[in-house]
mmCIF file of the N, C-alpha and C atoms, coordinates in Angstrom:
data_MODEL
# 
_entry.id   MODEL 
# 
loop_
_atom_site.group_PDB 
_atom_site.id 
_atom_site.type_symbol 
_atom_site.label_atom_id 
_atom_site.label_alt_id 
_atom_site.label_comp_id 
_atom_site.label_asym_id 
_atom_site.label_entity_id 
_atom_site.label_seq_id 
_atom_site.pdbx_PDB_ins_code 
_atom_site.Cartn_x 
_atom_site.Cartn_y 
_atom_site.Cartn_z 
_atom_site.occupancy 
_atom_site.B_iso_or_equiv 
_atom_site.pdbx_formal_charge 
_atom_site.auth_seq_id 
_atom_site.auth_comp_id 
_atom_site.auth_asym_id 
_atom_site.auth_atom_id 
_atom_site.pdbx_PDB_model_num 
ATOM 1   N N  . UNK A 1 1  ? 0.848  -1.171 0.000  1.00 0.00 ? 1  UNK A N  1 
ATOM 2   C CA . UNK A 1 1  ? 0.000  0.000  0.000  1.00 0.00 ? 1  UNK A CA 1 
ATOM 3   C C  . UNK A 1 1  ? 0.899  1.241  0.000  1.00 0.00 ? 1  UNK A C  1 
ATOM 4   N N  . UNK A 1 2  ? 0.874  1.757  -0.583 1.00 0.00 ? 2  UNK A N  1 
ATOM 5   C CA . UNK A 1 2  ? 2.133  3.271  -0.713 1.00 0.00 ? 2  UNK A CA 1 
ATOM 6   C C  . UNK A 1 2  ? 1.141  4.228  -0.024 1.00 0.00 ? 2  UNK A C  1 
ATOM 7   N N  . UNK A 1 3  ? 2.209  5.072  0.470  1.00 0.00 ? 3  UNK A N  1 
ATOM 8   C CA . UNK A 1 3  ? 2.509  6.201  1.110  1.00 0.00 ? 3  UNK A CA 1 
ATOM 9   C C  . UNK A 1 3  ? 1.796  7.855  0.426  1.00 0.00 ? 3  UNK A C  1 
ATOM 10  N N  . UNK A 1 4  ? 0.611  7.991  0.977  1.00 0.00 ? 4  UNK A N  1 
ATOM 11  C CA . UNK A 1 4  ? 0.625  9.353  0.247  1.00 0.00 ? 4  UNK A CA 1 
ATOM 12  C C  . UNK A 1 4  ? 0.567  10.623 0.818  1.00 0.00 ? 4  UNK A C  1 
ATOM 13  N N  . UNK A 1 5  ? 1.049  10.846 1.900  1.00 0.00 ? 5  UNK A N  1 
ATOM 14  C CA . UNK A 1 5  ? 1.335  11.774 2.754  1.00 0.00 ? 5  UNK A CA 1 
ATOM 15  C C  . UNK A 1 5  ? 2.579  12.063 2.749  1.00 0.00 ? 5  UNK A C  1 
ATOM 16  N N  . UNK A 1 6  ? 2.829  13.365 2.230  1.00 0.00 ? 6  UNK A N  1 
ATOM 17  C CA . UNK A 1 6  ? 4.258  13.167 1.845  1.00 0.00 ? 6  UNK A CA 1 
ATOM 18  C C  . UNK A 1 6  ? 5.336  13.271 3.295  1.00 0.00 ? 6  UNK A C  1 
ATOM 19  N N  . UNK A 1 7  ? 4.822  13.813 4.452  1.00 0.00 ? 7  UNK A N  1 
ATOM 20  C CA . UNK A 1 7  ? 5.467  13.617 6.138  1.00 0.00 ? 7  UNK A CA 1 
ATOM 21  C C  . UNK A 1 7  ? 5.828  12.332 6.302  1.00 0.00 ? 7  UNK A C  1 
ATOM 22  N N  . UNK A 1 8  ? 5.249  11.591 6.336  1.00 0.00 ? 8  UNK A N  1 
ATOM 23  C CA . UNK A 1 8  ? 5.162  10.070 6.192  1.00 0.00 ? 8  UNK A CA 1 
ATOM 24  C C  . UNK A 1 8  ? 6.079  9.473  5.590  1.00 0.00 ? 8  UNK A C  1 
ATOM 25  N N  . UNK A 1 9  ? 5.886  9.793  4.174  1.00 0.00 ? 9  UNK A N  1 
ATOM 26  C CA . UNK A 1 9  ? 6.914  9.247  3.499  1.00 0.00 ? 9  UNK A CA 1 
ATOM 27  C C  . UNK A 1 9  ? 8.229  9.860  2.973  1.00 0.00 ? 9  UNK A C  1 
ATOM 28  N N  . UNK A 1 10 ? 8.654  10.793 3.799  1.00 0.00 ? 10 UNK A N  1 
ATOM 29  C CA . UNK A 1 10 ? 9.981  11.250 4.070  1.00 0.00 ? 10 UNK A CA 1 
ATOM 30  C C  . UNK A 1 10 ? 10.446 10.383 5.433  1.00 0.00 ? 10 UNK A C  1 
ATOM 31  N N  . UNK A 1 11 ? 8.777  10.119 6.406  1.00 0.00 ? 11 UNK A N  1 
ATOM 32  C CA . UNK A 1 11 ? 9.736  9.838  7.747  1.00 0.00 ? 11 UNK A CA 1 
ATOM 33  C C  . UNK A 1 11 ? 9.903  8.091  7.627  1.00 0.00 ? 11 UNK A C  1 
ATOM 34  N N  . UNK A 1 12 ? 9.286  7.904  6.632  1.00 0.00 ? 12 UNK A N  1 
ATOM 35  C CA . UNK A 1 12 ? 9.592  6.037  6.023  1.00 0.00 ? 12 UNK A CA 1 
ATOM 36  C C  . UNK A 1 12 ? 10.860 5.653  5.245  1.00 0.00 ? 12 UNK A C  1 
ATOM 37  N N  . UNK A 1 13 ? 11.208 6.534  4.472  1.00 0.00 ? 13 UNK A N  1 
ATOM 38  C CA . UNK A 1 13 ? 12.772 7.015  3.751  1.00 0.00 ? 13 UNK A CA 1 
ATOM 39  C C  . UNK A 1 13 ? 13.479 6.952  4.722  1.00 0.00 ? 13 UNK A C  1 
ATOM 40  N N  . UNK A 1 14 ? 13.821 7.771  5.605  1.00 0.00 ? 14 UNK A N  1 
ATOM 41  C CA . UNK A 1 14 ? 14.434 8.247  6.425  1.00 0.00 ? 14 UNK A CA 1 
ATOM 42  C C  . UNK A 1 14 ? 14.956 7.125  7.568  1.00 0.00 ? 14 UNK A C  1 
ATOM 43  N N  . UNK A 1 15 ? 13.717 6.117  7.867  1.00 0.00 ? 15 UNK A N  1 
ATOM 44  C CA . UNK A 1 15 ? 13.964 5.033  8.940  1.00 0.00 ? 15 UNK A CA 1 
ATOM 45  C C  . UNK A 1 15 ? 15.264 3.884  7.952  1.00 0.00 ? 15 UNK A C  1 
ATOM 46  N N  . UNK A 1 16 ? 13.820 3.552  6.382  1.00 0.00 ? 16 UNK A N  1 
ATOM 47  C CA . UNK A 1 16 ? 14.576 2.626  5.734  1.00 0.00 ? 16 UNK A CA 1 
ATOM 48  C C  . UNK A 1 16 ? 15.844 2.603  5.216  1.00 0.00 ? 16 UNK A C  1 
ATOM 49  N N  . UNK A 1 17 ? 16.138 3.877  4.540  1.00 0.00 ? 17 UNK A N  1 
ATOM 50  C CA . UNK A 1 17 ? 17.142 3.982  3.819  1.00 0.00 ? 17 UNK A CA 1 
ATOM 51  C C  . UNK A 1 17 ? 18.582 4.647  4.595  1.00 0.00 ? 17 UNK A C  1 
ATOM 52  N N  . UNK A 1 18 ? 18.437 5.457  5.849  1.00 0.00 ? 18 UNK A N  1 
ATOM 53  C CA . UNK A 1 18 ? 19.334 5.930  6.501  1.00 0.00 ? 18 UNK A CA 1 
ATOM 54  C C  . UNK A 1 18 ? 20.245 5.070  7.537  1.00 0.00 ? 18 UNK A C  1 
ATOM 55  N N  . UNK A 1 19 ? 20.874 4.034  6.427  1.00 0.00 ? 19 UNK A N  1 
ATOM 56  C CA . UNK A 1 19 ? 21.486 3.293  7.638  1.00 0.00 ? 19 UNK A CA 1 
ATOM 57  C C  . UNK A 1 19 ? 22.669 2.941  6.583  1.00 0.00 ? 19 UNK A C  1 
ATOM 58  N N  . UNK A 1 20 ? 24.197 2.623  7.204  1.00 0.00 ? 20 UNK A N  1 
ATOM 59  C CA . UNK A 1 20 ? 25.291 1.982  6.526  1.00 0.00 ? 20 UNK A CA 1 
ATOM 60  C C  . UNK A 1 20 ? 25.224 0.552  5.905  1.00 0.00 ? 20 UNK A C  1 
ATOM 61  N N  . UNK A 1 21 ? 25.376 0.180  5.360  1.00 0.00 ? 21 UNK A N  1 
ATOM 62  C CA . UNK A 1 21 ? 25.648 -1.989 5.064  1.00 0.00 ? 21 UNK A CA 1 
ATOM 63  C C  . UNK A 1 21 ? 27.434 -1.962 4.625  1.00 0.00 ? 21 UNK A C  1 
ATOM 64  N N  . UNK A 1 22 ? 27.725 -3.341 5.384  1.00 0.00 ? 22 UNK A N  1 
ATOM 65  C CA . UNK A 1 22 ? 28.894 -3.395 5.175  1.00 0.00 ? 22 UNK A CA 1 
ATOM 66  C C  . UNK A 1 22 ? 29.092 -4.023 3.868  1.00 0.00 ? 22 UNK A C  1 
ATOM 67  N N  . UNK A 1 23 ? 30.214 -3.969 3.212  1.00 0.00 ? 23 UNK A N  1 
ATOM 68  C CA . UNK A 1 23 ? 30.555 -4.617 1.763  1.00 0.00 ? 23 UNK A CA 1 
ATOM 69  C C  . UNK A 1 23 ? 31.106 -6.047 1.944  1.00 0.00 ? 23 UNK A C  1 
ATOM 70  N N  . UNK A 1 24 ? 31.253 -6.260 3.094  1.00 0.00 ? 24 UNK A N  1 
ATOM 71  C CA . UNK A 1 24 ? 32.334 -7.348 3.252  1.00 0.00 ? 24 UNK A CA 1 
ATOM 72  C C  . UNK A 1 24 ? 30.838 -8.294 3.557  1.00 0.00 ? 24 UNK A C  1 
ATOM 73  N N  . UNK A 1 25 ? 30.011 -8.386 4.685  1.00 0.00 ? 25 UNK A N  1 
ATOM 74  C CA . UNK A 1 25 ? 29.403 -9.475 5.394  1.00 0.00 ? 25 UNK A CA 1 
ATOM 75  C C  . UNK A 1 25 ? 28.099 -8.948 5.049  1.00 0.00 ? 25 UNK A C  1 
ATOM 76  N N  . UNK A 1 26 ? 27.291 -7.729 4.469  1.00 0.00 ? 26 UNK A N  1 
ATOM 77  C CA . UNK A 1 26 ? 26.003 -7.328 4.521  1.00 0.00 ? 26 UNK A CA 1 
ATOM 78  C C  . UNK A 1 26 ? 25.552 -6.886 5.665  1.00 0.00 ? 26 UNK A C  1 
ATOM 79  N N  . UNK A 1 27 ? 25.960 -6.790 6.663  1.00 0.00 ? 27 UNK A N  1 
ATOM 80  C CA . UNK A 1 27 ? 25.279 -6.126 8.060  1.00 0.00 ? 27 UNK A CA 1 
ATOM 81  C C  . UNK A 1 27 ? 24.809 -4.647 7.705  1.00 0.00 ? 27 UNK A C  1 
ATOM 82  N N  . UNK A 1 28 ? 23.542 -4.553 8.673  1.00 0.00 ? 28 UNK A N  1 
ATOM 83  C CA . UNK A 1 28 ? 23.354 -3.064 8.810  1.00 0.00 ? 28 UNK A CA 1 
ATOM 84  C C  . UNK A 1 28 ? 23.460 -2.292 9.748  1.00 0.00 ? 28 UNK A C  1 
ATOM 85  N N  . UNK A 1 29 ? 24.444 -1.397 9.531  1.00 0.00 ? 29 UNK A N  1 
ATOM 86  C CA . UNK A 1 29 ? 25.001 -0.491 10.799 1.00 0.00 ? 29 UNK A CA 1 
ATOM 87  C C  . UNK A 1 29 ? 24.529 0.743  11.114 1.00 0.00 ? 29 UNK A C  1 
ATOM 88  N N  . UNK A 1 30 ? 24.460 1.353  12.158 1.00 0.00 ? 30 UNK A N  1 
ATOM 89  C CA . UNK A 1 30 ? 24.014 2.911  12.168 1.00 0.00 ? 30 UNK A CA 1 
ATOM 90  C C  . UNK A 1 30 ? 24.457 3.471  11.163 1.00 0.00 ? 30 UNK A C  1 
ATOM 91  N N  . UNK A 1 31 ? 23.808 5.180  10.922 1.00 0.00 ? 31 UNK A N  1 
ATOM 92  C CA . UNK A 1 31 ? 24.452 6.117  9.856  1.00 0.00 ? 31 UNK A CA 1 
ATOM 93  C C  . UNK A 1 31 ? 25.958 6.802  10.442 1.00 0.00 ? 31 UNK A C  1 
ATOM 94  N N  . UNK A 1 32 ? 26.142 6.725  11.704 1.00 0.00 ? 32 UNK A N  1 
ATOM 95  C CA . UNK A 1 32 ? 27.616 7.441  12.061 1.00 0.00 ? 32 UNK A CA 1 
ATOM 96  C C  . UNK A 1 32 ? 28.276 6.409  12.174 1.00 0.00 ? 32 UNK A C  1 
ATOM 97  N N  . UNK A 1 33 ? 28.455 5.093  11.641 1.00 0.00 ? 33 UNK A N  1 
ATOM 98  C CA . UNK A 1 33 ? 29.227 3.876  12.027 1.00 0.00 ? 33 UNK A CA 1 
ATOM 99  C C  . UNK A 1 33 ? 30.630 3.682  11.223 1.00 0.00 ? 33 UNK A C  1 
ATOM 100 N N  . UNK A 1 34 ? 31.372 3.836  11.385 1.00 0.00 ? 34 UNK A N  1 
ATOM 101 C CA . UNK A 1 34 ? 33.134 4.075  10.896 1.00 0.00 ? 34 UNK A CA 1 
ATOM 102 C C  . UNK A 1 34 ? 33.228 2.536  10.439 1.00 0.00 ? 34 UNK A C  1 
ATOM 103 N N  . UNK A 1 35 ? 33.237 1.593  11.388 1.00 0.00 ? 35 UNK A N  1 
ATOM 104 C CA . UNK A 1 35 ? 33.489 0.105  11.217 1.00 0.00 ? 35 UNK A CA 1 
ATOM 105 C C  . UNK A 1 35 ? 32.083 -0.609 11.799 1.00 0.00 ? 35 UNK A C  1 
ATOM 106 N N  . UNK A 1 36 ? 31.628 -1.610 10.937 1.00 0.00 ? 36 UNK A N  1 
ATOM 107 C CA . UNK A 1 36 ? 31.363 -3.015 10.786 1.00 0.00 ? 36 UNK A CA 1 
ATOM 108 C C  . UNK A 1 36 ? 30.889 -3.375 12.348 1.00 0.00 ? 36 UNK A C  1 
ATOM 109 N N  . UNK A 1 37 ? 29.605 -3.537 12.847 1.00 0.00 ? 37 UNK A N  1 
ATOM 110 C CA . UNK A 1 37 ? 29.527 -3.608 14.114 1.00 0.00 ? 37 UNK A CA 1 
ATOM 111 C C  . UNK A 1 37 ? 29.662 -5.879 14.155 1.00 0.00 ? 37 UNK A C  1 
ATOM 112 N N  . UNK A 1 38 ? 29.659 -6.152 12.875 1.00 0.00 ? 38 UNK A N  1 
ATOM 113 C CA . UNK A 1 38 ? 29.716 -7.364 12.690 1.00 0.00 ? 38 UNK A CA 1 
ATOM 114 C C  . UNK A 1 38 ? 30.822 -8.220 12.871 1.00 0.00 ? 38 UNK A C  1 
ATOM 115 N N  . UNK A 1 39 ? 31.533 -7.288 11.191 1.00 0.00 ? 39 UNK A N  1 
ATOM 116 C CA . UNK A 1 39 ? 33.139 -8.480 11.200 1.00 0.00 ? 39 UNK A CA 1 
ATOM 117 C C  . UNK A 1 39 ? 33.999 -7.233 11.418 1.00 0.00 ? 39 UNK A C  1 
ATOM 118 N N  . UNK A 1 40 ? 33.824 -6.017 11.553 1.00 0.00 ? 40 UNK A N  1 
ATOM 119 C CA . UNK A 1 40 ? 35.025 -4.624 12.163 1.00 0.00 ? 40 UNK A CA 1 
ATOM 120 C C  . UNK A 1 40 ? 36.019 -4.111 10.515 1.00 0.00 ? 40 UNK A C  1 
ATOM 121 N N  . UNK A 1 41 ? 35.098 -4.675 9.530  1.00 0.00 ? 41 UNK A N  1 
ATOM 122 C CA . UNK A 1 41 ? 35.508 -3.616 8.377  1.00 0.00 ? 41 UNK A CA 1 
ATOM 123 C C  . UNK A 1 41 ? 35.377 -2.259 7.884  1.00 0.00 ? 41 UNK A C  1 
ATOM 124 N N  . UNK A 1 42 ? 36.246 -1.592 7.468  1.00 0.00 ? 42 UNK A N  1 
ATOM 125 C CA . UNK A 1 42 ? 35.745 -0.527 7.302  1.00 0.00 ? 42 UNK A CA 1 
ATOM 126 C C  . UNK A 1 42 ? 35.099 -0.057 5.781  1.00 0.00 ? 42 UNK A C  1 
ATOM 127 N N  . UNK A 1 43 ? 34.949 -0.953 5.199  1.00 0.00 ? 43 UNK A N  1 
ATOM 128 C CA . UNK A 1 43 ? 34.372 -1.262 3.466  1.00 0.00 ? 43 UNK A CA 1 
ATOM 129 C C  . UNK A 1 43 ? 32.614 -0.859 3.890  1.00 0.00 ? 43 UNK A C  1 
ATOM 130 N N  . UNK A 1 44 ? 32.816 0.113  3.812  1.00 0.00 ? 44 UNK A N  1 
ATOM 131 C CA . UNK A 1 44 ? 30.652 0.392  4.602  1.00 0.00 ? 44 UNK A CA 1 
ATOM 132 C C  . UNK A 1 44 ? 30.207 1.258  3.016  1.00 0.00 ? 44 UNK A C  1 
ATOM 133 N N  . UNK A 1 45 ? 29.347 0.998  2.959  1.00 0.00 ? 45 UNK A N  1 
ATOM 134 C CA . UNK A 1 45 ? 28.232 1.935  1.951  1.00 0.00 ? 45 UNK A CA 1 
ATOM 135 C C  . UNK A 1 45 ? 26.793 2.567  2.481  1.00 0.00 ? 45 UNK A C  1 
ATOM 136 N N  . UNK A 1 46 ? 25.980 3.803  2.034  1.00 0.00 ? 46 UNK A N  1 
ATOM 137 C CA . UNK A 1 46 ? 24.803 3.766  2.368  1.00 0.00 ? 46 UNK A CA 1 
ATOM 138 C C  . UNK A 1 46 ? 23.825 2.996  1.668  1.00 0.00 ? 46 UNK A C  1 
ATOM 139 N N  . UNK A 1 47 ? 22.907 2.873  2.531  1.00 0.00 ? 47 UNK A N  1 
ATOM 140 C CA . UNK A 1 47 ? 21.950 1.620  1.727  1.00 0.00 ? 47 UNK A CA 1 
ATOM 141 C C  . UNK A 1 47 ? 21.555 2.637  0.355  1.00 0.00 ? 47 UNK A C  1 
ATOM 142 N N  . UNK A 1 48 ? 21.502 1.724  -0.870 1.00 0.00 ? 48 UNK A N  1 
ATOM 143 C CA . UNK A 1 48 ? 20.783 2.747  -2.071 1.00 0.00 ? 48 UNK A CA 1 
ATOM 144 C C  . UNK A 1 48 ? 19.207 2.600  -1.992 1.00 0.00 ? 48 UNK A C  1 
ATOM 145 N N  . UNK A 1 49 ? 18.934 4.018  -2.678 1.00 0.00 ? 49 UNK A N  1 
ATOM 146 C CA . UNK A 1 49 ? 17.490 4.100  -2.244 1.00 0.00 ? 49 UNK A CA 1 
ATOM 147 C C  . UNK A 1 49 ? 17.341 4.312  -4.209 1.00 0.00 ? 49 UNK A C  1 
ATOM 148 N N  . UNK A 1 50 ? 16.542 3.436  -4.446 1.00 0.00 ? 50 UNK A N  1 
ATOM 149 C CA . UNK A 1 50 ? 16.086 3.428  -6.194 1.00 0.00 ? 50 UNK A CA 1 
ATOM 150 C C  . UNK A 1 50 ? 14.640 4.040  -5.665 1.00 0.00 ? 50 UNK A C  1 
ATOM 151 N N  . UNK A 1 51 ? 14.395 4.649  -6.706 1.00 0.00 ? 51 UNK A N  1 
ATOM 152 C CA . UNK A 1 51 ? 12.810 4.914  -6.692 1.00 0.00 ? 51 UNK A CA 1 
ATOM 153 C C  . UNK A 1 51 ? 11.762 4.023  -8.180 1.00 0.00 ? 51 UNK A C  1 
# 
């Protein structure tokens, strides 16, 4: 069911997509996370958000 409030669906963006994944193991880490709360790499990306 999509989102048509656009408050909403900034604050649904915002939960889903605002977080690190590591490159090495896939974990998902906070957005201020330097290293890997998993395997302690520092290979991190933000999650991509496609529309």
């Amino acid at each position: 069911m999509p989102i048509t409030d656009p408050e909403k669906l900034q604050i649904a963006i915002r939960h889903t997509f605002n977080v690190m994944i590591c490159r090495k193991c896939g974990a998902r880490n906070p957005p201020g996370a330097e290293k890997c709360r998993r395997c302690r790499s520092k290979n991190l990306r933000w999650k991509r958000y496609r529309k």
